[in-house]
C-alpha positions as CSV (number, residue, x, y, z in Angstrom):
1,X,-48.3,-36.3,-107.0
2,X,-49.7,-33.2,-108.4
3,X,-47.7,-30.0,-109.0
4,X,-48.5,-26.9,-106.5
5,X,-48.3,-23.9,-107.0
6,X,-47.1,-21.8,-104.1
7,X,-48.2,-18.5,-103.5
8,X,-45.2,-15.6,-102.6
9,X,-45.3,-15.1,-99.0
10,X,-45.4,-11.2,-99.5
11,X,-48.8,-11.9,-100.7
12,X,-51.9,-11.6,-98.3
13,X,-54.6,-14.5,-99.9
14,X,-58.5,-14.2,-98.9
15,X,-60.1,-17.1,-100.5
16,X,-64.1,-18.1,-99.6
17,X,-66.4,-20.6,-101.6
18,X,-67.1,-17.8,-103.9
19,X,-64.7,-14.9,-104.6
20,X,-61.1,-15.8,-104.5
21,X,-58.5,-12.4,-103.7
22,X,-54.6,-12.4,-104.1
23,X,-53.1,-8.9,-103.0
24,X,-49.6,-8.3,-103.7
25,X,-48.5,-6.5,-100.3
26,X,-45.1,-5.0,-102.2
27,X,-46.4,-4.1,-105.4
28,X,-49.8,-3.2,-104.3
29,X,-51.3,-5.3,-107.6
30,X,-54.0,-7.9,-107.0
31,X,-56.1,-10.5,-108.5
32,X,-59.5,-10.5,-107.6
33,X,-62.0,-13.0,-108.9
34,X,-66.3,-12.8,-108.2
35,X,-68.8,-15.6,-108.3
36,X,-67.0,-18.4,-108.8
37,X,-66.5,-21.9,-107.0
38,X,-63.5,-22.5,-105.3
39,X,-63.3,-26.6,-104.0
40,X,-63.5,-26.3,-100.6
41,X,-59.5,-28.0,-100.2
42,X,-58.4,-25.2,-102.4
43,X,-59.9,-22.4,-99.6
44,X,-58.1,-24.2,-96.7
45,X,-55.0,-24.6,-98.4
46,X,-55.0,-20.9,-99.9
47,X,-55.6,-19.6,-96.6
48,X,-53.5,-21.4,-94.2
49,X,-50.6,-22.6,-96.4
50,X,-50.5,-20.1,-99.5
51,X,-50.7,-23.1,-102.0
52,X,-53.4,-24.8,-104.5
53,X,-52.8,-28.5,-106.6
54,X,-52.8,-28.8,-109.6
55,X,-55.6,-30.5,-110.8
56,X,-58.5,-30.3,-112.9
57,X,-61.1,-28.9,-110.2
58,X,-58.7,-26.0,-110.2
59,X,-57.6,-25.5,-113.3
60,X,-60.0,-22.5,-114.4
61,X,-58.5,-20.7,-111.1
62,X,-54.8,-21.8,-111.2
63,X,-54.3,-20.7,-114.7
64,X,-55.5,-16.7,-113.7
65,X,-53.3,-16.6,-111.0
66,X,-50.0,-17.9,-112.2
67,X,-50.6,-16.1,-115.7
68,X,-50.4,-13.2,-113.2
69,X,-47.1,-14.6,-111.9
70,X,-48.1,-14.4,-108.4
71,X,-46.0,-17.1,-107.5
72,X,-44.4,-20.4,-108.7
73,X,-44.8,-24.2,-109.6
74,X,-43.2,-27.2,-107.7
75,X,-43.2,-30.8,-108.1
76,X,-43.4,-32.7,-105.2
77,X,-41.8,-36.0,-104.7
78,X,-42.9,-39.0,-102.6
79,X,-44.0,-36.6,-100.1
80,X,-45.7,-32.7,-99.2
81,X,-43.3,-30.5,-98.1
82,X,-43.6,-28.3,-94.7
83,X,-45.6,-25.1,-95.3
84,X,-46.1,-22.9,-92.6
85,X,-49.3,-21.8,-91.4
86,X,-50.1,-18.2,-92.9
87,X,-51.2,-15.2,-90.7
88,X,-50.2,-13.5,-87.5
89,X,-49.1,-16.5,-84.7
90,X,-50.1,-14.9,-81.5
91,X,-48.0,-16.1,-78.5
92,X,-49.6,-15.9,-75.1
93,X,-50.2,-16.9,-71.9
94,X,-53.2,-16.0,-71.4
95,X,-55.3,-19.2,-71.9
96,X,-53.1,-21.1,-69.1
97,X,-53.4,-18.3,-66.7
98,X,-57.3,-18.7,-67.4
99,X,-57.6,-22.2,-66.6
100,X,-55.3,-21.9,-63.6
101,X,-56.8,-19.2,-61.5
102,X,-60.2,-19.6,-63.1
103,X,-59.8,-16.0,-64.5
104,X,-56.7,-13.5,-66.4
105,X,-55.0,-10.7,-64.4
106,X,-55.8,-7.5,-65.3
107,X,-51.7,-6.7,-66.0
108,X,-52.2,-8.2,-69.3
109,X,-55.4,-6.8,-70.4
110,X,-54.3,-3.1,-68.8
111,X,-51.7,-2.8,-70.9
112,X,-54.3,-3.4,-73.9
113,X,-56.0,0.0,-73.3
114,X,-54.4,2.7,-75.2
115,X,-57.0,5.6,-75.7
116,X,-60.3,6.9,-73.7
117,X,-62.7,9.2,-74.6
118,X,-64.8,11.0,-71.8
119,X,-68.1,12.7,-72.7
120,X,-68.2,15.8,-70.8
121,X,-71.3,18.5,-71.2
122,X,-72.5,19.8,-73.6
123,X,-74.5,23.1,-73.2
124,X,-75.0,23.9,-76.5
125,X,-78.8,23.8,-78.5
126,X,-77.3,23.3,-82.1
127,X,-79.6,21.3,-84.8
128,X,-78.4,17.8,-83.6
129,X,-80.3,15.3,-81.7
130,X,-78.9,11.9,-79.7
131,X,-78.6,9.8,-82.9
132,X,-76.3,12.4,-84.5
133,X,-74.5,12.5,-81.5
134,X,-73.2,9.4,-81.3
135,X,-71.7,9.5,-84.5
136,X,-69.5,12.0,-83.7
137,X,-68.9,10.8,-80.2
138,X,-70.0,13.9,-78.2
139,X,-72.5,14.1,-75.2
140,X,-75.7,14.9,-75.6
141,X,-77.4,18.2,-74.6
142,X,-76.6,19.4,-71.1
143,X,-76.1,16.4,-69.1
144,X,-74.2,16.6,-65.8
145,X,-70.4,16.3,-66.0
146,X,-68.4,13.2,-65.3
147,X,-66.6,12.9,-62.3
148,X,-63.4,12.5,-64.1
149,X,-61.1,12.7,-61.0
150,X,-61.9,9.8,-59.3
151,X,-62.0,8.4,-63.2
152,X,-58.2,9.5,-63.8
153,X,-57.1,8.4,-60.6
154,X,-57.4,4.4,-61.7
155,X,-55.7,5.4,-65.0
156,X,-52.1,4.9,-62.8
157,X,-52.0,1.4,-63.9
158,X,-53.1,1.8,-67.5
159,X,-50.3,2.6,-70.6
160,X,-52.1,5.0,-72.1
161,X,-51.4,6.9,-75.3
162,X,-54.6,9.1,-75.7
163,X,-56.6,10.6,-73.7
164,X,-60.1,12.3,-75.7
165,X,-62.2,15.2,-74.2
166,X,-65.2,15.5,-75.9
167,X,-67.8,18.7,-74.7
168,X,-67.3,21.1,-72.3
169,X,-65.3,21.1,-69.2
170,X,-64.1,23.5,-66.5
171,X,-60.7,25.6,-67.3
172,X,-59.3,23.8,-63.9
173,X,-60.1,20.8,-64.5
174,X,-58.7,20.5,-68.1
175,X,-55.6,22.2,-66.8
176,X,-55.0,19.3,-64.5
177,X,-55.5,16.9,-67.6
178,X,-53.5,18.6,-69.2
179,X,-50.5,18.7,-66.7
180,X,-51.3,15.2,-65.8
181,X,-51.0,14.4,-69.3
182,X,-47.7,16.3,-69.7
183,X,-46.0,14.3,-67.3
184,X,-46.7,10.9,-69.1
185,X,-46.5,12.2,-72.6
186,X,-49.8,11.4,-73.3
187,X,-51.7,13.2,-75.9
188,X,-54.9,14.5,-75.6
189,X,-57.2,15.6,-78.2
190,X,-59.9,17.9,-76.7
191,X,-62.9,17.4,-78.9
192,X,-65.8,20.4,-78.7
193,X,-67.9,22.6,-80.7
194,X,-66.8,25.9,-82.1
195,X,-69.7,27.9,-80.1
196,X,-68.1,26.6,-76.2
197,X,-65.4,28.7,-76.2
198,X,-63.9,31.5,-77.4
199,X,-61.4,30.9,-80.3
200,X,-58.9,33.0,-78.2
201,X,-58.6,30.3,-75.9
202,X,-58.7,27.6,-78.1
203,X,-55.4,29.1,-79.8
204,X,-53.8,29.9,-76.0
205,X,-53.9,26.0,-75.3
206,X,-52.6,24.9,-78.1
207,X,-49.7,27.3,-77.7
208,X,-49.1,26.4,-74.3
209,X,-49.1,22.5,-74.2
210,X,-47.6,20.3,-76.8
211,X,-49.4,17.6,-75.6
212,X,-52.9,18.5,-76.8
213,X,-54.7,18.7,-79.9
214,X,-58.2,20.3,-81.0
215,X,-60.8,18.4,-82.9
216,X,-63.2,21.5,-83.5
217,X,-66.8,20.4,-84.3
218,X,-68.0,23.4,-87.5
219,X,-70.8,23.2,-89.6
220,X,-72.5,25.5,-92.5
221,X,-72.9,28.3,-90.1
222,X,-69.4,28.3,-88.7
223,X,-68.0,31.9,-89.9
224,X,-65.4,32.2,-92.7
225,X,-62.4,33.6,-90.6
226,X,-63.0,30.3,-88.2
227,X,-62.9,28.2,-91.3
228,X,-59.7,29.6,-92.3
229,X,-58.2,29.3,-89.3
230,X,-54.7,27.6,-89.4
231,X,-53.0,26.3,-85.6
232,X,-50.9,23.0,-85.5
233,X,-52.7,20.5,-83.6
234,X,-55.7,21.9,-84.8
235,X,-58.5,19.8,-86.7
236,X,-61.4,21.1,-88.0
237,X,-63.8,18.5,-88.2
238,X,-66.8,20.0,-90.4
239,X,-70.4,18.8,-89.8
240,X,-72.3,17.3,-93.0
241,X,-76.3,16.5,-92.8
242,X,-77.0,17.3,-96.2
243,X,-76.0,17.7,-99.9
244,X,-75.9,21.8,-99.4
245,X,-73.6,21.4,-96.7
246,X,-71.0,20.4,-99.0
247,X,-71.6,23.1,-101.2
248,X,-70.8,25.6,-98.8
249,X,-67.6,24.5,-98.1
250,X,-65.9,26.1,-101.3
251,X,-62.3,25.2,-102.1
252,X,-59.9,22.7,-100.8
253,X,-59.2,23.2,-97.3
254,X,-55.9,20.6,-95.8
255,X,-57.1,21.1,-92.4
256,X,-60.7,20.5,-92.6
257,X,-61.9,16.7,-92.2
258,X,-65.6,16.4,-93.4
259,X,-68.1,14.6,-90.8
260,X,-71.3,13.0,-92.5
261,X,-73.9,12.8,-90.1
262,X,-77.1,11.5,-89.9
263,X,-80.4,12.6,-88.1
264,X,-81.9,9.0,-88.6
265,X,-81.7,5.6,-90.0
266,X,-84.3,6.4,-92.9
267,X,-82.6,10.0,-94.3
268,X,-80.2,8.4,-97.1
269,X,-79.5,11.6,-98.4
270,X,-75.3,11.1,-98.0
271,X,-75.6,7.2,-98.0
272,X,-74.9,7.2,-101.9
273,X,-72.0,9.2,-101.2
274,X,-70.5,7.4,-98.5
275,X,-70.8,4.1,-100.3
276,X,-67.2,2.8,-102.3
277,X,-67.2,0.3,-105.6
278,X,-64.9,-2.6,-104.8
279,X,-62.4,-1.2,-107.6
280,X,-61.9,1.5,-105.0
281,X,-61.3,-0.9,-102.4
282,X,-58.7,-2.6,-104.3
283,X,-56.8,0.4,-104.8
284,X,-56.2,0.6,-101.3
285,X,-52.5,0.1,-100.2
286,X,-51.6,-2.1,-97.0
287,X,-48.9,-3.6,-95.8
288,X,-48.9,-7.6,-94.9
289,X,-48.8,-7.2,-91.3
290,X,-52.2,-5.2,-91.3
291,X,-53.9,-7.1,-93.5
292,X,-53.3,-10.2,-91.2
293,X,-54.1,-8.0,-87.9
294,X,-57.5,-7.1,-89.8
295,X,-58.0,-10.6,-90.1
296,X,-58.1,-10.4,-86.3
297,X,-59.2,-7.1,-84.8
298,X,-60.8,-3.8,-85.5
299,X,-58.0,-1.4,-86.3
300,X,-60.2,1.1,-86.0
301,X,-61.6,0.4,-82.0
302,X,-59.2,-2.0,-80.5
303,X,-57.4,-0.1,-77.6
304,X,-60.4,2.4,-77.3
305,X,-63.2,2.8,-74.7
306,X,-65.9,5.5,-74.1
307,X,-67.0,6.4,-70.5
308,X,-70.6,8.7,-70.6
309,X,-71.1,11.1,-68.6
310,X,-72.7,8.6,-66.1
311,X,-70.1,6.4,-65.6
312,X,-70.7,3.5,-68.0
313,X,-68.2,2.3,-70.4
314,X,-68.5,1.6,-74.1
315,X,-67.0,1.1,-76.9
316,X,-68.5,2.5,-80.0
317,X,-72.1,2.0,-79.6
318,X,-71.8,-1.4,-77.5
319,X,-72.1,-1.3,-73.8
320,X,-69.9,-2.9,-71.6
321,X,-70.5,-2.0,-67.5
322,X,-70.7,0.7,-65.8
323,X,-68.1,2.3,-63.2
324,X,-70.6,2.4,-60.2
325,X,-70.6,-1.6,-60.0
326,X,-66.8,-2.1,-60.5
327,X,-63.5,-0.6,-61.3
328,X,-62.6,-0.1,-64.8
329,X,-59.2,-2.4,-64.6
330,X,-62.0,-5.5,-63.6
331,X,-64.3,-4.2,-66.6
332,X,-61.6,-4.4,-69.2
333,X,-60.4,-7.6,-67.8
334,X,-63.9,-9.2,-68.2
335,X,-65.0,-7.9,-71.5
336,X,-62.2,-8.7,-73.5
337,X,-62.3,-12.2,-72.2
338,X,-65.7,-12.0,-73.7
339,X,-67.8,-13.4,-76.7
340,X,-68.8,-9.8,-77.7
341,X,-65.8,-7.6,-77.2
342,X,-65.9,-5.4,-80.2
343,X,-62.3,-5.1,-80.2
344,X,-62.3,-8.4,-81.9
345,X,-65.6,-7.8,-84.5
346,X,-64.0,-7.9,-87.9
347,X,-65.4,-8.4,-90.8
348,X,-64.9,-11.9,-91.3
349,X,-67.4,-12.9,-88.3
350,X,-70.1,-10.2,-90.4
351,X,-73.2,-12.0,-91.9
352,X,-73.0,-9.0,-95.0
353,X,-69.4,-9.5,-95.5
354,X,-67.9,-13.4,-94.6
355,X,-67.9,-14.3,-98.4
356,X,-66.3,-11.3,-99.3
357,X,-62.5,-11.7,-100.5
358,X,-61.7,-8.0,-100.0
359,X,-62.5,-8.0,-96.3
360,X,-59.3,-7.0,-94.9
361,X,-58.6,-4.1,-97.7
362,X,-62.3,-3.0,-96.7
363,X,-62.3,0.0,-93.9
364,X,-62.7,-1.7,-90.6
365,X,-66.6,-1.8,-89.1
366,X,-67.6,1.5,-88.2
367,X,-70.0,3.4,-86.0
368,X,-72.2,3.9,-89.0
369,X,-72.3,0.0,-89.2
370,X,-73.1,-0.3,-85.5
371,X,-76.0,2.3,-85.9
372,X,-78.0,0.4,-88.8
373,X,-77.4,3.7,-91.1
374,X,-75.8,1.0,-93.6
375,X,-75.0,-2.8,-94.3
376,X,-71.1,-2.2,-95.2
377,X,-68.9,0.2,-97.3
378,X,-69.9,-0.8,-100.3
379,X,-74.0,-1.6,-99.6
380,X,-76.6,0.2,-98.7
């Protein structure tokens, strides 16, 4: 029998018929090969056992990866020993529950849900049109406001960790959040432009309940004593459409999280910019356990949901249902069960990135992805 070589199971391996990735999860060192052929056996056994023979048809590849010392040679006897299956085993009952009843409860796929973001109103005419908008995950211009009560009332049965204002909303009503949200520690991050409300009272919530936390939208026209504000819990999440945006943000600011945004698919002025070399991506560090759940959900989206302000439900730019036909328990129960819950899209099942090796180091799909702005991370 051939000699294998094993691979160290701290390492997370991504192997395809053309690029081949070993990524030490501990020493955040890797090997990363491009255009090459890897046999077909070698990609199964890479991936689901963490080993590759011996032999001539890998020879080229074995002898870069063990000069690397990524793992170690062993000589089988008579037989193979037992490897076990790489990845995250998932252990559920959810399959058998299926094809008993014909359908899941909803107790499993409740407690799923972690975070929901409402879009409120927006009153504001500021330079941004419905495209832009859904980037940053705020309501268009003045539509009516959600009836979030009856909304929060079937949230009893949910395990929520986040709740996500984003726009404008009545001082009662966001009071009532707010205590709700107190009472079951959940945080919520109120999400609105800097022109809603005075900063006064931006400042008085945050000093009066722990439980929330400002996202404020700025932009180039946002005065300087707003830029340099400083309030825990507060983000300020500055608006980029441009190259001379940037350059009027002057100096490093810790608190300040930069938004790019575009106005349409064809204005690539910040696409160059936004784009990462795979060297970057390589010197990404991530533990084994996310690089396997990457393999199997969007880190980014899985938990999350978005109600409009007319009652339908999506998630990200995909929409699910809307709250006028059913409750939202019954939507979240059917959609996940679903071919096209986005929870689920990684980059693996992506037409631009399946033979990619560096598909879990890669930032999960995003909203920019969704929106045709560009291909992936690293393409335009």
């Amino acid at each position: 029998m051939n000699r294998l070589y094993i691979i160290f199971p701290h390492c997370y391996i991504k192997a395809t018929s053309k690029e081949l990735l070993i990524y030490d999860t501990i020493k955040f060192s890797s090997i990363y090969m491009r255009n090459i052929a890897v046999p077909y056996k070698a990609v199964n056994t890479l991936n689901q056992f963490g080993y590759i023979d011996d032999c001539d048809d890998n020879k080229s590849i074995l002898q870069k990866i063990a000069y690397k010392g990524f793992g170690y040679f062993i000589q089988p006897n008579k037989s193979m020993p037992y490897f076990p299956k790489r990845g995250l085993q998932i252990m559920t009952s959810l399959n058998k529950e299926n094809k008993a009843l014909g359908h899941n409860l909803a107790s499993y796929t409740n407690m799923m849900l972690k975070s929901i973001t409402f879009l409120l109103n927006n009153t504001l005419s500021i330079n941004l049109n419905s495209f832009a908008y859904k980037q940053l995950e705020y309501p268009n211009v003045n539509h009516t406001e959600i009836d979030i009560d009856t909304i929060l009332l079937q949230l009893i049965s949910f395990d929520l960790e986040r709740i996500v204002l984003s726009g404008e909303i009545s001082c009662d009503k966001l009071e009532r959040i707010l205590n709700l949200a107190q009472t079951r520690n959940i945080l919520v991050v109120f999400r609105v432009h800097y022109l809603a409300y005075p900063i006064q009272h931006i400042q008085d919530m945050l000093r009066k309940y722990r439980t929330i936390m400002v996202e404020l939208l700025i932009d180039s026209a946002t005065p300087l004593d707003i830029i340099n504000l400083r309030e825990e819990r507060l983000i300020l999440k500055y608006i980029v459409t441009n190259n001379s945006d940037l350059d009027k943000l002057t100096g490093a600011k810790e608190n300040i999280v930069l938004c790019p945004i575009f106005l349409d698919e064809k204005n690539i002025t910040l696409q160059p910019q936004m784009v990462i070399t795979k060297d970057e991506v390589l010197k990404i560090n991530q533990n084994l356990k996310d690089c396997y759940l990457k393999d199997y959900i969007n880190t980014s989206y899985f938990g999350n949901i978005t109600i409009n302000y007319d009652g339908m439900v999506y998630c990200v730019n995909q929409q699910i249902e809307s709250l006028q036909n059913r409750d939202l328990a019954c939507i979240i129960n059917k959609w996940v069960g679903s071919q096209d819950c986005y929870w689920y899209f990684t980059r693996n099942k992506k037409l631009e990135c399946k033979d990619c090796a560096l598909q879990v180091l890669c930032p999960s799909i995003s909203i920019y992805e969704q929106l045709k702005i560009y291909k992936c991370p690293c393409r335009v």
